[in-house]
C-alpha positions as CSV (number, residue, x, y, z in Angstrom):
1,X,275.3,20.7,5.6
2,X,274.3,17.1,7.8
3,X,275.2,14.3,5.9
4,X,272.5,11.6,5.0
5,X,272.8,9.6,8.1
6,X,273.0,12.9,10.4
7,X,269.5,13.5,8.8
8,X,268.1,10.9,9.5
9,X,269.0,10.7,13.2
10,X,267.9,14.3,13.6
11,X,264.8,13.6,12.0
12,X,264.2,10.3,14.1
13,X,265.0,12.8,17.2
14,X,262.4,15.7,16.2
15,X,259.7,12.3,15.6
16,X,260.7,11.5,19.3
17,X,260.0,14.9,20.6
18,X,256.4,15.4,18.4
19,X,252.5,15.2,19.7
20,X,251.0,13.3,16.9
21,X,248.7,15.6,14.6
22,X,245.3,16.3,16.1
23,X,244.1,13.7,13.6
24,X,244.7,10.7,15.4
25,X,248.5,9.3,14.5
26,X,249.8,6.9,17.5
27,X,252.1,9.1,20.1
28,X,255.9,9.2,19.7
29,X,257.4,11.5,22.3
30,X,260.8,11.8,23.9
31,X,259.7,9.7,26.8
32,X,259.7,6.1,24.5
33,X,263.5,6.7,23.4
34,X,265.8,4.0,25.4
35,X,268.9,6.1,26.4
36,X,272.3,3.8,26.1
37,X,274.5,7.1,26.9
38,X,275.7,6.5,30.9
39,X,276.1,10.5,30.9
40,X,273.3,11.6,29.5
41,X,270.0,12.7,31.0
42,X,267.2,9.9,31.4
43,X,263.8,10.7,29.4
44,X,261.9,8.3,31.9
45,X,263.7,10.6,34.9
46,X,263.2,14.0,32.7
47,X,259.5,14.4,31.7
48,X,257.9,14.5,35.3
49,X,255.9,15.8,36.8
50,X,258.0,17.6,39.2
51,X,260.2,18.8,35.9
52,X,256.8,20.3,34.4
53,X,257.6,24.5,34.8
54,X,260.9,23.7,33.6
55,X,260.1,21.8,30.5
56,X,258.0,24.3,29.5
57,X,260.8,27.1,30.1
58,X,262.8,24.4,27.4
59,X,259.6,24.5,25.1
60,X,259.4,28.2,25.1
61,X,263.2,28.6,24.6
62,X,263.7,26.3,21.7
63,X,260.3,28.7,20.1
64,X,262.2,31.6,20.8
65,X,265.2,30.4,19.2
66,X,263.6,29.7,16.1
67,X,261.4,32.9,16.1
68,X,264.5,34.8,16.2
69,X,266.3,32.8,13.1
70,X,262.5,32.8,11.0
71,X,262.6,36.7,11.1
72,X,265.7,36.9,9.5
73,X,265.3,34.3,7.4
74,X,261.8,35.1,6.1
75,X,263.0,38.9,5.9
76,X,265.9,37.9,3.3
77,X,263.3,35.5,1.5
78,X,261.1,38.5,1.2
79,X,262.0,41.8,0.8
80,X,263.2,42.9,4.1
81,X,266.7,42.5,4.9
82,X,269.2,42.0,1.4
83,X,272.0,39.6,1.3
84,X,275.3,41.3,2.2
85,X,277.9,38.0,2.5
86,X,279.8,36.5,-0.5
87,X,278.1,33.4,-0.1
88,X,276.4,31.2,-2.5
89,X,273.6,29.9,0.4
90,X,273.0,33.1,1.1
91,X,272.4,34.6,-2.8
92,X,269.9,31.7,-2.2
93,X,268.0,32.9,0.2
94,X,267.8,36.7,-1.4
95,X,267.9,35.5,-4.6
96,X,264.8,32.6,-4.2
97,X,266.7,30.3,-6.0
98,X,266.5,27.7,-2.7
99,X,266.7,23.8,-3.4
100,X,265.5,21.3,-0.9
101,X,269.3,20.2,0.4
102,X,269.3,24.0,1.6
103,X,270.7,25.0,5.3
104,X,267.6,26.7,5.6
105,X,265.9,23.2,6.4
106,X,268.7,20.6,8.2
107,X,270.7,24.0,10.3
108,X,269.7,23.9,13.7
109,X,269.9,26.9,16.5
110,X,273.4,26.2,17.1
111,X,274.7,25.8,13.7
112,X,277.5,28.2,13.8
113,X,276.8,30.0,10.1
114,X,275.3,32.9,8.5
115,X,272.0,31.1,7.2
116,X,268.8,31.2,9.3
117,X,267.7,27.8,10.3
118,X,264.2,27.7,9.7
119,X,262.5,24.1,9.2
120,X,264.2,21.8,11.5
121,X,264.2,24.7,14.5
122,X,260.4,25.2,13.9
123,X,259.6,21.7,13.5
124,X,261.5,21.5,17.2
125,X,259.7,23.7,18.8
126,X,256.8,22.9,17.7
127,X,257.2,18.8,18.9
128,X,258.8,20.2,22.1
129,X,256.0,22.2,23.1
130,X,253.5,19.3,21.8
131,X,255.4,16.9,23.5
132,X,254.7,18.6,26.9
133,X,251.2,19.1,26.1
134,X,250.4,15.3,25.8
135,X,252.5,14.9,29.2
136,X,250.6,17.3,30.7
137,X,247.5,15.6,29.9
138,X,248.7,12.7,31.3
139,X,249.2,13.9,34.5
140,X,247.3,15.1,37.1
141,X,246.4,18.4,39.5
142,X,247.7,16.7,42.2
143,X,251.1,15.2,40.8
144,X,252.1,19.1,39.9
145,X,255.0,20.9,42.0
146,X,253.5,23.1,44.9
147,X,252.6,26.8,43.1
148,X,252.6,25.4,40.0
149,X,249.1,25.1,37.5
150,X,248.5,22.0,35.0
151,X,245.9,23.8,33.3
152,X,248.4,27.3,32.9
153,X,251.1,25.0,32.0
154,X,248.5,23.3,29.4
155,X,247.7,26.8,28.1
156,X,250.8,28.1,27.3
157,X,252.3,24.9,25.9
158,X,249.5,25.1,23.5
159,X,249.8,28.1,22.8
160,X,253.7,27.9,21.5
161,X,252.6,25.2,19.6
162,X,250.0,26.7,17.5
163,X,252.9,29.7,16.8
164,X,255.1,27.4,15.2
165,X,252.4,25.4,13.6
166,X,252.0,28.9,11.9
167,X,254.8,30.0,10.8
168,X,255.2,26.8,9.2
169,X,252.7,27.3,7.7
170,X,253.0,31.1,6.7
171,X,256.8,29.9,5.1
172,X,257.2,26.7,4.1
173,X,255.4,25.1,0.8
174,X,254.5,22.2,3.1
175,X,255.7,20.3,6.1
176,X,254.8,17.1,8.0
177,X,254.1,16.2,11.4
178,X,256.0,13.4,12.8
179,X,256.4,11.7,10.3
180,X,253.6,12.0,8.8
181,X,251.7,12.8,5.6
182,X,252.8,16.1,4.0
183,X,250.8,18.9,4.7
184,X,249.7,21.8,3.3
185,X,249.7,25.4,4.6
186,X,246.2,25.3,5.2
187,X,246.3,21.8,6.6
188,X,248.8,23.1,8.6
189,X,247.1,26.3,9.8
190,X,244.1,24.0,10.9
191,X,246.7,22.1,13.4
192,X,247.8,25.6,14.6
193,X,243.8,26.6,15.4
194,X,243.4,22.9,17.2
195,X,246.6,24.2,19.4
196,X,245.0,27.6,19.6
197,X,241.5,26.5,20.5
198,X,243.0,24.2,23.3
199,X,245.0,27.2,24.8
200,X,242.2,29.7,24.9
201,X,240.2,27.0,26.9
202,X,243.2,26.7,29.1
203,X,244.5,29.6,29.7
204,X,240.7,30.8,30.4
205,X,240.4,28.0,33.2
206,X,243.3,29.2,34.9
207,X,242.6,33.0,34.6
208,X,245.8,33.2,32.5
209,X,245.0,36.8,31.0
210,X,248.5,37.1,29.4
211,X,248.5,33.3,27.6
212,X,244.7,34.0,26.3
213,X,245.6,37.3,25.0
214,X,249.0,35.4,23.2
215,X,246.9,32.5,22.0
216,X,243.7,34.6,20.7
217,X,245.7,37.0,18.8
218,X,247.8,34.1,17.4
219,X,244.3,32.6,16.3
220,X,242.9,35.6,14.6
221,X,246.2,35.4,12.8
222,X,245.9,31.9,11.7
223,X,242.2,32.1,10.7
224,X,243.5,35.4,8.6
225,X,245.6,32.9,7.0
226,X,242.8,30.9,6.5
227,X,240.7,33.0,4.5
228,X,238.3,33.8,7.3
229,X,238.4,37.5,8.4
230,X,235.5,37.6,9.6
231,X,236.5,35.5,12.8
232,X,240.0,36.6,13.0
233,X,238.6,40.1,13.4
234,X,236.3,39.0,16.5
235,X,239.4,37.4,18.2
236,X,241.4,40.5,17.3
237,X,238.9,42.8,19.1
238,X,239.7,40.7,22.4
239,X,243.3,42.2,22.8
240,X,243.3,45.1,25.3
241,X,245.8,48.0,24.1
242,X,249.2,48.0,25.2
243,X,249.2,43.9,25.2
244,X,252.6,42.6,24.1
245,X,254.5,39.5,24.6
246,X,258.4,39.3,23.3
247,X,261.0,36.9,22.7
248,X,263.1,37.5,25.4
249,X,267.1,37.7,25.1
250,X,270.4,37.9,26.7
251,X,273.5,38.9,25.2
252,X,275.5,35.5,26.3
253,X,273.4,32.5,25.2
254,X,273.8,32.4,21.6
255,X,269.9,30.8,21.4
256,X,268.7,33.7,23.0
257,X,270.2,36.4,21.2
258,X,268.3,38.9,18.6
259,X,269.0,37.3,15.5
260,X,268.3,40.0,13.5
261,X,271.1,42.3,15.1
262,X,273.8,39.1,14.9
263,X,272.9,39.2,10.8
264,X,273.3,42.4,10.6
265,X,275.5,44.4,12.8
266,X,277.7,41.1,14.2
267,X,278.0,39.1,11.1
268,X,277.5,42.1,8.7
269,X,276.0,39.1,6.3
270,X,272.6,41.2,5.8
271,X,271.5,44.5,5.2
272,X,268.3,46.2,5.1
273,X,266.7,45.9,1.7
274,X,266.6,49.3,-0.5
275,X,262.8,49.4,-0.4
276,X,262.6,49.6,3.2
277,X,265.5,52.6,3.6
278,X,264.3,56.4,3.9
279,X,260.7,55.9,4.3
280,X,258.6,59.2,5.5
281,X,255.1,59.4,6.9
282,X,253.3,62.8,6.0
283,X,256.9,64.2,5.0
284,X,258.8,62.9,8.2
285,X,260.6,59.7,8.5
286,X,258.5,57.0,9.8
287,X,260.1,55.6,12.8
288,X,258.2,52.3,12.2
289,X,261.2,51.4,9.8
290,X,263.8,54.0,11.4
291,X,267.0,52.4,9.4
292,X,270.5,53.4,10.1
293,X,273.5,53.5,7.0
294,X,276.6,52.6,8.9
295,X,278.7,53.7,5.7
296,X,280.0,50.2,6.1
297,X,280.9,48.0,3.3
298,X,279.4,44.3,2.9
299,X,281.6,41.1,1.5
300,X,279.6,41.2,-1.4
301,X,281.0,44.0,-3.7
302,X,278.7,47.2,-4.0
303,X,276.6,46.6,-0.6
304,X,276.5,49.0,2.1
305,X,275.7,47.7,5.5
306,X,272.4,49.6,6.5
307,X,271.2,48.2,10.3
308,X,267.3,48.1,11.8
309,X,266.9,51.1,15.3
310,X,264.5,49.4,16.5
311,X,267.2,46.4,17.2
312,X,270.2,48.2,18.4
313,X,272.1,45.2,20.3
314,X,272.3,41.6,20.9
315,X,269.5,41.9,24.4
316,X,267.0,43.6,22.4
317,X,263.6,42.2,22.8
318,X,261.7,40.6,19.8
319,X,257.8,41.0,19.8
320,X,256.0,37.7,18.7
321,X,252.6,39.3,18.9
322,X,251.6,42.8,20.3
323,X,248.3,45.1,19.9
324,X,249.1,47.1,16.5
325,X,248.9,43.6,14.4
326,X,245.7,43.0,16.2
327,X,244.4,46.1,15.3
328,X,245.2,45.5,11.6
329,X,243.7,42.3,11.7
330,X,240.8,44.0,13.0
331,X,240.7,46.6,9.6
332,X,241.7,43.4,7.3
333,X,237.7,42.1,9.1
334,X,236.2,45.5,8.5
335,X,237.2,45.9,5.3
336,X,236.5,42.1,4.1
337,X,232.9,43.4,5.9
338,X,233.2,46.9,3.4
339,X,233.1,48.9,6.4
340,X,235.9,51.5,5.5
341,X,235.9,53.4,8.2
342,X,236.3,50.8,10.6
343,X,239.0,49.7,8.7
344,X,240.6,53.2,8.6
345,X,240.1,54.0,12.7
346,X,242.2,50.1,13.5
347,X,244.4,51.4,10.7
348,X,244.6,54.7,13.5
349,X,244.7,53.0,15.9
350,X,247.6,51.0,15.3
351,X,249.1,54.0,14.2
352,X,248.6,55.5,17.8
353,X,250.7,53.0,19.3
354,X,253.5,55.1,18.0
355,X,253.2,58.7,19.7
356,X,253.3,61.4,17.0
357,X,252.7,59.0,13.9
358,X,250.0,61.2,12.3
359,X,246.7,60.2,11.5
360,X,245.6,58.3,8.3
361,X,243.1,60.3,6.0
362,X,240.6,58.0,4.0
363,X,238.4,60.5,2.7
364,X,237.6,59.8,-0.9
365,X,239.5,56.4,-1.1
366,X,237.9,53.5,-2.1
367,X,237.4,50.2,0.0
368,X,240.6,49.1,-3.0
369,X,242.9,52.0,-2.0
370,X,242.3,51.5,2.1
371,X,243.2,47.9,1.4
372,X,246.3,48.8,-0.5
373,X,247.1,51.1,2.8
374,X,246.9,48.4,4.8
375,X,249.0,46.3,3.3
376,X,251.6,49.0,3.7
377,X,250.8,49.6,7.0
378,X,251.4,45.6,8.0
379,X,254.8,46.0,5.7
380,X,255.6,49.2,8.0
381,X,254.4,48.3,11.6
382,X,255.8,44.6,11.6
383,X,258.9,45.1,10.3
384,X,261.1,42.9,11.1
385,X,258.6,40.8,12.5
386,X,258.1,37.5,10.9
387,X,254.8,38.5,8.6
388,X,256.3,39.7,5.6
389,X,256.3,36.5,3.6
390,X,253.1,35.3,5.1
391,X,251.6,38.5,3.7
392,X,252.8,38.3,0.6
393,X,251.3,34.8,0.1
394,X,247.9,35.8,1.6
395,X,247.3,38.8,-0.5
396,X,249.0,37.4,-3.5
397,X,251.5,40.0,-3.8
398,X,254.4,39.9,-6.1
399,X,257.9,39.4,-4.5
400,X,260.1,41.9,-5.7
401,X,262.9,42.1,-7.8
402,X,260.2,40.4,-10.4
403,X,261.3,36.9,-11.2
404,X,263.9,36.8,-13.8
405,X,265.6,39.8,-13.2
406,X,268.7,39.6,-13.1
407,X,270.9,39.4,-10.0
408,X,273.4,42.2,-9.1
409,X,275.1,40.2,-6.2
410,X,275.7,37.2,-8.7
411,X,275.1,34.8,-11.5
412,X,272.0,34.3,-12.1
413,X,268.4,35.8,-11.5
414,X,265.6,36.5,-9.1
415,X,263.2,33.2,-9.2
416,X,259.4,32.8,-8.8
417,X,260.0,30.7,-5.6
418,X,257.3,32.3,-3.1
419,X,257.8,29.2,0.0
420,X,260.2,27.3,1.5
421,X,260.7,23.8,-0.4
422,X,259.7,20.7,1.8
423,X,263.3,19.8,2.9
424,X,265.5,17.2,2.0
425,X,265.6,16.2,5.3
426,X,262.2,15.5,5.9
427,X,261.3,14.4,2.4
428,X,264.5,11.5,2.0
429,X,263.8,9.9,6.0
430,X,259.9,10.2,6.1
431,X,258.4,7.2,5.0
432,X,255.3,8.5,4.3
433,X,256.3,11.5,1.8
434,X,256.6,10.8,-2.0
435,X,261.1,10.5,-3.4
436,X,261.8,12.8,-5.8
């Protein structure tokens, strides 16, 4: 836990690195910090233009970082992944019971515990990628290192912007932007459509096919978020099949490594949650959710270590956004449109992207029962994803256990938290957030 002052230096630091809102605050980026540290690298020498592939390379990997934390985090939060550690932070996370002093919103991506960082990380990422984006801006064609494109550049920072803008705003109960007002989830789902919006223009110009595919499929996801289907499914139906982009990984570089294996196999803190072990499709198991029981005993007494297939080792890829969530974005449009069977064949053809996965048979089912399929087909095909807790807040399903049952793991019981609380850290040193 960072003490008080810690906080606040942090926090000054994440202000430093952050775009303002889209609204109009005054800019505070990296580049106005004096530096009194002889051995430390100079801002003023650091963001230029010569240093502008790399900074983005930073801005991506600090995205990635948190990506890989949120999915775990999020997953215990949810119904996912089940606590398997004797620790109290941890019941807290499985258990909802989180208060604002949590880990989950002062750890960073090299905090060397067991709980998944969640706010500070995104809230990095996010101002790191912003951050570049206003530098970028700045600068011109010309000043750019030979082979290298402003506009790409401008594009894809954008684009990783408007990702952690959203799951921001898919988890937490609000957030602020340097140091600014707090925000709501659907204040902060408008920033991540600005960042969107910018990056389709971008990546356009520059004839960037895989940054506009990753920043239209991230918009149809935000405006889902947003209550309009309608246009989520149009930028859903852009996203040619077989279009993926992951996090990528290495075994070695402990920001880079799939998070949800170190939880889980490594650390042996998590485990995957009952409700997602020994689930069939048409009588067969569904290798969506292929789940392994390694007969291995968790430091909480009575939990069995049970690991995810689909991420058997520290280097295994992450996907951030692939076809088969665009394809159910598409059936969430159709069906807010009451055309079933549009619905149904994205429901297929999501379903495709897994060879074998039979078919899904409508016939006789109500607009209701297809929308209750596709819920369960989001809870299947993203797995392990990041979306869980985002779809359980948009469709306004309950989290299960039901609040007030009590905990097995524990004292205590399951609580009606459904967010992430606005941190302490950000709450106590922003001067424009209500005290407690």
């Amino acid at each position: 836990m960072l003490s008080q002052a810690h906080s606040r230096r942090r926090l000054m630091l994440a202000a430093a690195l952050a775009l303002p809102m889209m609204t109009g605050l005054a800019c505070r980026d990296l580049t106005s910090l004096q530096q009194s540290n002889p051995g430390s690298l100079s801002a003023s020498s650091t963001y230029v233009p010569a240093n502008a592939q790399l900074l983005l390379n930073g801005a991506i990997g600090d995205f990635e970082c948190t990506f890989s934390r949120y999915v775990v985090g999020v997953g215990l939060f949810a119904d996912e992944l089940s606590d398997a550690i004797a620790s109290t932070a941890n019941f807290d996370f499985d258990r909802r019971t989180f208060t604002s002093s949590g880990p989950y919103g002062s750890q960073t991506c090299t905090s060397a515990n067991q709980q998944p960082a969640i706010y500070t990380t995104l809230s990095t990422a996010r101002g790191s990628a912003d951050t570049l984006l206003a530098k970028l801006h700045d600068w011109t064609d010309a000043q750019m290192p030979p082979g290298v494109s402003r506009t790409k550049l401008i594009g894809q920072a954008a684009a990783y912007a408007g990702y952690s803008l959203t799951l921001l705003g898919e988890a937490m109960c609000s957030a602020a932007i340097n140091v600014g007002p707090e925000l709501t989830p659907a204040q902060l789902f408008a920033e991540a459509k600005t960042r969107f919006d910018s990056a389709v223009t971008a990546a356009t110009a520059a004839n960037d096919a895989t940054t506009l595919s990753f920043a239209t499929l991230g918009r149809a996801r935000t405006l889902l978020d947003l209550g309009q289907p309608a246009a989520a499914g149009v930028d859903a139906a852009k996203i040619p099949a077989g279009f993926i982009v992951n996090m990528s990984t290495d075994a070695v570089n402990v920001r880079r490594e799939n998070w949800v294996f170190v939880s889980i196999n490594n650390g042996n803190w998590s485990t995957i949650d009952p409700s997602f072990r020994g689930l069939t499709i048409s009588g067969a198991p569904d290798p969506r959710v292929a789940v392994t029981n390694t007969n291995k005993a968790g430091t909480t007494q009575g939990t069995v270590i049970w690991t995810a297939d689909k991420y058997p080792a520290l280097a295994t890829v992450m996907p951030i956004a692939r076809y088969a969530e665009a394809q159910l974005i598409i059936a969430d449009a159709k069906l807010a449109a009451n055309d079933v069977p549009g619905a149904v064949a994205a429901i297929n053809a999501a379903r495709a992207t897994h060879p074998g996965l039979s078919s899904y048979d409508a016939t006789g089912q109500t607009a209701a029962q297809v929308l209750t399929q596709l819920v369960e087909e989001r809870r299947r095909e993203l797995f392990l994803e990041g979306h869980r807790l985002g779809d359980l807040r948009r469709y306004k399903l309950p989290i299960l256990p039901a609040a007030g049952t009590p905990y097995t793991l524990a004292s205590g019981v399951y609580d009606q938290q459904s967010c992430f609380p606005l941190p302490d850290v950000e709450r106590i040193n922003n001067p424009n957030i209500n005290k407690p």
